[in-house]
C-alpha positions in Angstrom: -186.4 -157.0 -34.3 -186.1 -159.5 -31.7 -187.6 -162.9 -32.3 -188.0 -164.0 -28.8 -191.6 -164.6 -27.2 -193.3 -162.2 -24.7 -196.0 -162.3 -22.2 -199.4 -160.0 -22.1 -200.8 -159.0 -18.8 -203.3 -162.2 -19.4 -200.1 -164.7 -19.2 -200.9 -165.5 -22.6 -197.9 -166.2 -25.0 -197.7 -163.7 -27.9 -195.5 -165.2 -30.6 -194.2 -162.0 -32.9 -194.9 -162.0 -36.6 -192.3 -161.7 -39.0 -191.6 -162.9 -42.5 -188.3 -164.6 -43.4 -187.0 -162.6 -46.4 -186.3 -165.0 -50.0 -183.6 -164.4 -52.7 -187.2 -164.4 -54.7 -188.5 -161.2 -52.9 -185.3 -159.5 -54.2 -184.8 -160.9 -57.9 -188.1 -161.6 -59.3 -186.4 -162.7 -62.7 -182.4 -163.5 -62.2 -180.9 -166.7 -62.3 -178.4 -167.3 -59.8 -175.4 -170.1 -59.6 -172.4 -171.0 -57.9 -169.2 -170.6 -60.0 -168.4 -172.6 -58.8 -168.8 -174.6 -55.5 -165.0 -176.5 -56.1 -166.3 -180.2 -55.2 -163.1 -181.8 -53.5 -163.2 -179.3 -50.7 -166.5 -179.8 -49.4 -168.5 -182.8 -48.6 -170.9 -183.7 -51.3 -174.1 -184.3 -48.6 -173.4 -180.3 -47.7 -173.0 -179.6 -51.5 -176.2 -181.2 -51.8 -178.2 -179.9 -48.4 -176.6 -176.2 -49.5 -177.7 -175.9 -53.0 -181.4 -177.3 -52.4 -181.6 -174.5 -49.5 -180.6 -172.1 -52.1 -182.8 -173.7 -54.6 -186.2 -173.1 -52.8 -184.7 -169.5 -51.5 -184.7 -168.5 -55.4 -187.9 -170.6 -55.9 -186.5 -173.0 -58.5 -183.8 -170.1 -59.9 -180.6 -171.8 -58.9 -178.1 -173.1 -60.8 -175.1 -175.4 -58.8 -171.9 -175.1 -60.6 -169.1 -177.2 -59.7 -165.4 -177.8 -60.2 -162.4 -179.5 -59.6 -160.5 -176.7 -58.7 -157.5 -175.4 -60.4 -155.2 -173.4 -57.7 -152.2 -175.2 -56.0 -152.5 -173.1 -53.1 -156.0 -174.0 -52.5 -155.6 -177.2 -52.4 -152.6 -177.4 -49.8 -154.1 -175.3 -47.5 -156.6 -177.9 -47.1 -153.9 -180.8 -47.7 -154.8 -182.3 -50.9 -152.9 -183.3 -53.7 -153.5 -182.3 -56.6 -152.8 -185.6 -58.7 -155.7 -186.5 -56.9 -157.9 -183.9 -57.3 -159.9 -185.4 -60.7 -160.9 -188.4 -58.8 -162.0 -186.9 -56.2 -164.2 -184.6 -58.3 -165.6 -187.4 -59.9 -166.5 -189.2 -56.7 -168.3 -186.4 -55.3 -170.2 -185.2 -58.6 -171.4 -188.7 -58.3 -173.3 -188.8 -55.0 -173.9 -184.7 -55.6 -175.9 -185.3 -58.6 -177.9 -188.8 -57.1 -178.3 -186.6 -53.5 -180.1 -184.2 -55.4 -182.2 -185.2 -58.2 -182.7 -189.4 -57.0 -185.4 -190.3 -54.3 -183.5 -193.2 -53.6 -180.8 -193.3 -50.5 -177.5 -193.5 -51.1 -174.8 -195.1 -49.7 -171.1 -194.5 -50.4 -167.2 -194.9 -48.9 -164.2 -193.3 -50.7 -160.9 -192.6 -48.8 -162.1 -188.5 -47.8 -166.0 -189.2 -47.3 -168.4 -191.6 -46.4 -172.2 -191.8 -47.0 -174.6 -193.9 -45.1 -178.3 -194.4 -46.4 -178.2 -190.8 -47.1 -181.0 -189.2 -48.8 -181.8 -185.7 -48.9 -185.1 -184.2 -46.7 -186.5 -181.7 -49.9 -186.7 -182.3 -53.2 -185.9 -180.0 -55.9 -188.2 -177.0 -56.4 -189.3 -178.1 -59.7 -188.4 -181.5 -61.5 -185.0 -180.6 -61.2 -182.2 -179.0 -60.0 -179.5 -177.9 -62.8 -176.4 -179.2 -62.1 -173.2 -177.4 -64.2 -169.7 -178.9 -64.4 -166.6 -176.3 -65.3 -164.1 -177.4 -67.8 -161.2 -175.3 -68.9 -159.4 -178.1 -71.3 -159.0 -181.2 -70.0 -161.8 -183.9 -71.6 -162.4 -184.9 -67.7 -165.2 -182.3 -66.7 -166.5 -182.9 -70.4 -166.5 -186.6 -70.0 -168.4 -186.1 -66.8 -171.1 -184.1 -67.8 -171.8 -187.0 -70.6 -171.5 -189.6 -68.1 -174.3 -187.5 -65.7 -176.1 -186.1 -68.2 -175.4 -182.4 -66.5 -175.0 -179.1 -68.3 -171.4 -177.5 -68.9 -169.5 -174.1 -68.9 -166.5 -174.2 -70.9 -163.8 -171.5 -70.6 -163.3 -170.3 -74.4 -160.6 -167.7 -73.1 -157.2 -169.7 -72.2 -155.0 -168.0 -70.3 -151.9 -166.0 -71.5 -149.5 -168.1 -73.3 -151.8 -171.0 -74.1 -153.4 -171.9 -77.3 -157.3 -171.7 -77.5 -158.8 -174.5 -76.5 -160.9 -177.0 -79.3 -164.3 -176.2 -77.7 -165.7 -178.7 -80.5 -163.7 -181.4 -79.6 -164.3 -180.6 -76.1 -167.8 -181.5 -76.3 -167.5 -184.5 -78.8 -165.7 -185.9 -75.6 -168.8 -185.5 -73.6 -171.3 -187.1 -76.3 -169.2 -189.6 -76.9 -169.1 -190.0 -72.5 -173.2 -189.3 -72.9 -173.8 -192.3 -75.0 -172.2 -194.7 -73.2 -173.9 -193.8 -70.3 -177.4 -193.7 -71.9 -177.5 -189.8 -71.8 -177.8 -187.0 -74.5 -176.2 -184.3 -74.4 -178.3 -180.8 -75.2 -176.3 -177.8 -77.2 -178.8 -175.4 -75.4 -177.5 -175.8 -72.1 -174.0 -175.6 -73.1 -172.5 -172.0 -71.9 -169.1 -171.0 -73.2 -167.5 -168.0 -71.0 -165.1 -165.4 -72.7 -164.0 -161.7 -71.8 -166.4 -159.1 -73.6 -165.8 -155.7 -74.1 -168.0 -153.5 -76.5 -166.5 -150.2 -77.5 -167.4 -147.2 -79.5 -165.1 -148.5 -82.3 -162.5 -151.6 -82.2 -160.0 -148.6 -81.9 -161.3 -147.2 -79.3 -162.5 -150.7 -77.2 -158.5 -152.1 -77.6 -157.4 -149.0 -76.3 -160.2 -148.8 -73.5 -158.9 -152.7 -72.1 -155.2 -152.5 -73.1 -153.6 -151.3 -69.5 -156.3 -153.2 -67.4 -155.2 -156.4 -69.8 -151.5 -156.0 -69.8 -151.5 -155.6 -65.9 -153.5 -159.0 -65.8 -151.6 -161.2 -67.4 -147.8 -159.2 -66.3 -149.2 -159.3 -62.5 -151.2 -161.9 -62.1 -150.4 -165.1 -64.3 -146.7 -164.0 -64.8 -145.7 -162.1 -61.4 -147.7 -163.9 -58.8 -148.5 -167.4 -60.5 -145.0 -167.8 -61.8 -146.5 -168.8 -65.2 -144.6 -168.2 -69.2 -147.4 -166.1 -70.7 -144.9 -165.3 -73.6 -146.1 -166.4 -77.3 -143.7 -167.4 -79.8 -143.4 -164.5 -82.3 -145.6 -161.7 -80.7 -144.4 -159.6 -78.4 -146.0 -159.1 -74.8 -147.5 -155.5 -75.5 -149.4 -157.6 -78.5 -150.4 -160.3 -76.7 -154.1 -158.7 -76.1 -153.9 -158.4 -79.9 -153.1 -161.7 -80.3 -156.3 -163.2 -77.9 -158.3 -161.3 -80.0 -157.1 -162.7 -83.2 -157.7 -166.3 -81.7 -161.1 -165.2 -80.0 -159.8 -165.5 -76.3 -161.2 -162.1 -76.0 -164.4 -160.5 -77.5 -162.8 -156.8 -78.1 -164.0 -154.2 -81.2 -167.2 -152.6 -81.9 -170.9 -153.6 -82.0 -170.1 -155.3 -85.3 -166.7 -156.8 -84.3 -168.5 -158.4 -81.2 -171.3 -160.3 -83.5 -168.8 -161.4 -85.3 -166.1 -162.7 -82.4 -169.7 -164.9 -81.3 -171.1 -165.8 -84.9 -167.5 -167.4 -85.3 -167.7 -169.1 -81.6 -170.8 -170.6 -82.8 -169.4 -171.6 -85.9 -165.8 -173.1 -84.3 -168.2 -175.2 -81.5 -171.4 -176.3 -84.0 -173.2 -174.0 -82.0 -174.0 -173.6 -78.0 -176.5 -172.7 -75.5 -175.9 -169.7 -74.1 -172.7 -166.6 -73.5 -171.6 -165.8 -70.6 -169.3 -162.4 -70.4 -166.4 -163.2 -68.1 -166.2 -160.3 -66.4 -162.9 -158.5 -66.1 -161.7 -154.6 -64.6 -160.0 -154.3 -67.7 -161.2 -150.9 -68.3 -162.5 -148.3 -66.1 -166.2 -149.1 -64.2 -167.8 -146.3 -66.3 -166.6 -147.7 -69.7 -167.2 -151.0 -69.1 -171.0 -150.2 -67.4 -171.5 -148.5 -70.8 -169.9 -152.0 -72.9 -172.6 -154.0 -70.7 -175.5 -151.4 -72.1 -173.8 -151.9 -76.2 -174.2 -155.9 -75.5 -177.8 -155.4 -73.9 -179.1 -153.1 -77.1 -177.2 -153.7 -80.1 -175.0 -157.6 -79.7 -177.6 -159.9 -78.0 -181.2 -158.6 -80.3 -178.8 -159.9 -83.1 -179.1 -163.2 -82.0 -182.3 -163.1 -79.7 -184.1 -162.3 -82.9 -185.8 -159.1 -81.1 -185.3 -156.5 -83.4 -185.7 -159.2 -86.5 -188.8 -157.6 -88.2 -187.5 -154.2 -87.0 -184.5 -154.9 -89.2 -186.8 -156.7 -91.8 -188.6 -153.5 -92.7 -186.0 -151.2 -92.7 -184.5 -153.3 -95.2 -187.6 -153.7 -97.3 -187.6 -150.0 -97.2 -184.5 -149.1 -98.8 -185.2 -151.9 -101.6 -188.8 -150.5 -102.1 -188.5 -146.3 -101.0 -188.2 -146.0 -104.6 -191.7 -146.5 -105.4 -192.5 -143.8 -102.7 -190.4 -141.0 -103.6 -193.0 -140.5 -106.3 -195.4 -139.7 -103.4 -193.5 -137.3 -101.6 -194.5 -133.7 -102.1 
């Protein structure tokens, strides 16, 4: 449709109707986030103007996520070092979180970006805009979420070759962080992201994942990123065995996924929210089928919506006694 002007016979100007399409018109319910927008590339006032644009397109249903960044290459293509990639996150997460959520103008100068009286032109949809820091295993994106008071995602799946991270000690470092800052830190907006596969049987699901996970960590960490994904003791056709056995990866049945999480609550003191990592570890129909096992049989066991469901069945098979007199 073209949005340019025309002109009746009259010489009046007839200015076209049209409606600009919203994220909201397409997803009345999902929640969407960045995952994450890496912080020392990008200039924390565009950070800011982007994910407020974004926040009013999903009417108050975005979710920033930011990083550090992790990936050599990334950061000499754009000619940073990566010694100083830490500070820079924490200069930027700095003026990102005041830009957004503060009223008051802002003025800053580091040695990659400068700030003059800035001050943002739309406030958040709601209250506020959810901010989410990244951390894989160093205490610095735990430390930072304390010291802003922001949410954060923590990576429960190291990669191949490195032991699982102490998610509890993770966020003691962020509490501790939080309280010297005058902030609290909230369990239910914690998110801890891990690979999930639901199979018909723990047989069957380890079988279902094992090429797709061998061919991840032999061509991608090992092969392209030059990385020792060996473990001491376990040999490299067992190392999917192994991540499983240290809850890196959520891999069995319906029963042996409740349990993987029930133990990741347990490990951590407990957490907001799971988010599956999602891998092409098995083929698309498979895993679309492992998605629809988490949807009906993992999550109501912790949502609580089958609860009564599960309640009277149970009270059944205590009590059917006293009704197979009534049978006839």
């Amino acid at each position: 449709m073209s949005l340019s002007p025309s002109i009746n016979p009259r010489g009046a100007i007839r200015i076209p109707h049209f409606r600009i399409p919203t994220l909201s018109n397409q997803f009345k319910h999902a929640t969407l986030a960045t995952g994450v927008a890496t912080l020392p590339y990008h200039h924390p006032f565009m950070v800011a103007s982007r994910a407020l644009h974004l926040d009013h397109l999903t009417r108050g249903r975005f979710v920033l996520g930011v990083g550090a960044g992790s990936i050599p290459v990334d950061a000499r293509t754009l000619g940073i070092e990566m010694t100083d990639i830490r500070a820079m996150m924490g200069e930027s997460l700095d003026a990102v979180v005041h830009l957004i959520n503060s009223d008051e103008r802002i003025t800053r100068k580091t040695s990659w970006f400068t700030l003059n009286e800035a001050r943002m032109q739309i406030a958040p949809f709601r209250d506020k805009l959810e901010i989410v820091t990244a951390s894989v295993g160093s205490p610095n994106s735990m430390r930072l979420a304390g010291q802003h008071g922001i949410s954060v995602v923590s990576f429960g799946a190291p990669r191949p070759g490195h032991p699982p991270v102490d998610l509890g000690k993770q966020w003691k470092y962020a509490e501790e962080s939080a309280a010297e800052n005058g902030n609290t830190m909230d369990r239910s907006t914690w998110r801890i992201t891990v690979p999930v596969y639901v199979g018909e049987n723990r047989k069957q699901a380890i079988a279902d994942v094992r090429e797709g996970y061998d061919r991840w960590t032999s061509q991608y960490w090992r092969d392209l990123r030059g990385l020792n994904i060996s473990i001491d003791g376990v040999r490299d056709e067992h190392l999917l065995d192994r991540s499983i056995e240290l809850g890196g990866a959520l891999v069995g049945s319906v029963d042996d996924v409740i349990a993987g999480i029930e133990n990741l609550i347990d490990i951590t003191g407990g957490f907001g929210k799971l988010l599956v990592y999602a891998q092409d570890w098995a083929d698309w129909d498979k895993t679309k089928r492992s998605y629809e096992r988490l949807a009906r049989y993992v999550a109501p066991h912790f949502n609580g919506s089958t609860r009564r469901l599960n309640e009277s069945m149970d009270w059944f098979k205590e009590n059917r006694h006293t009704f197979s007199q009534l049978t006839p």
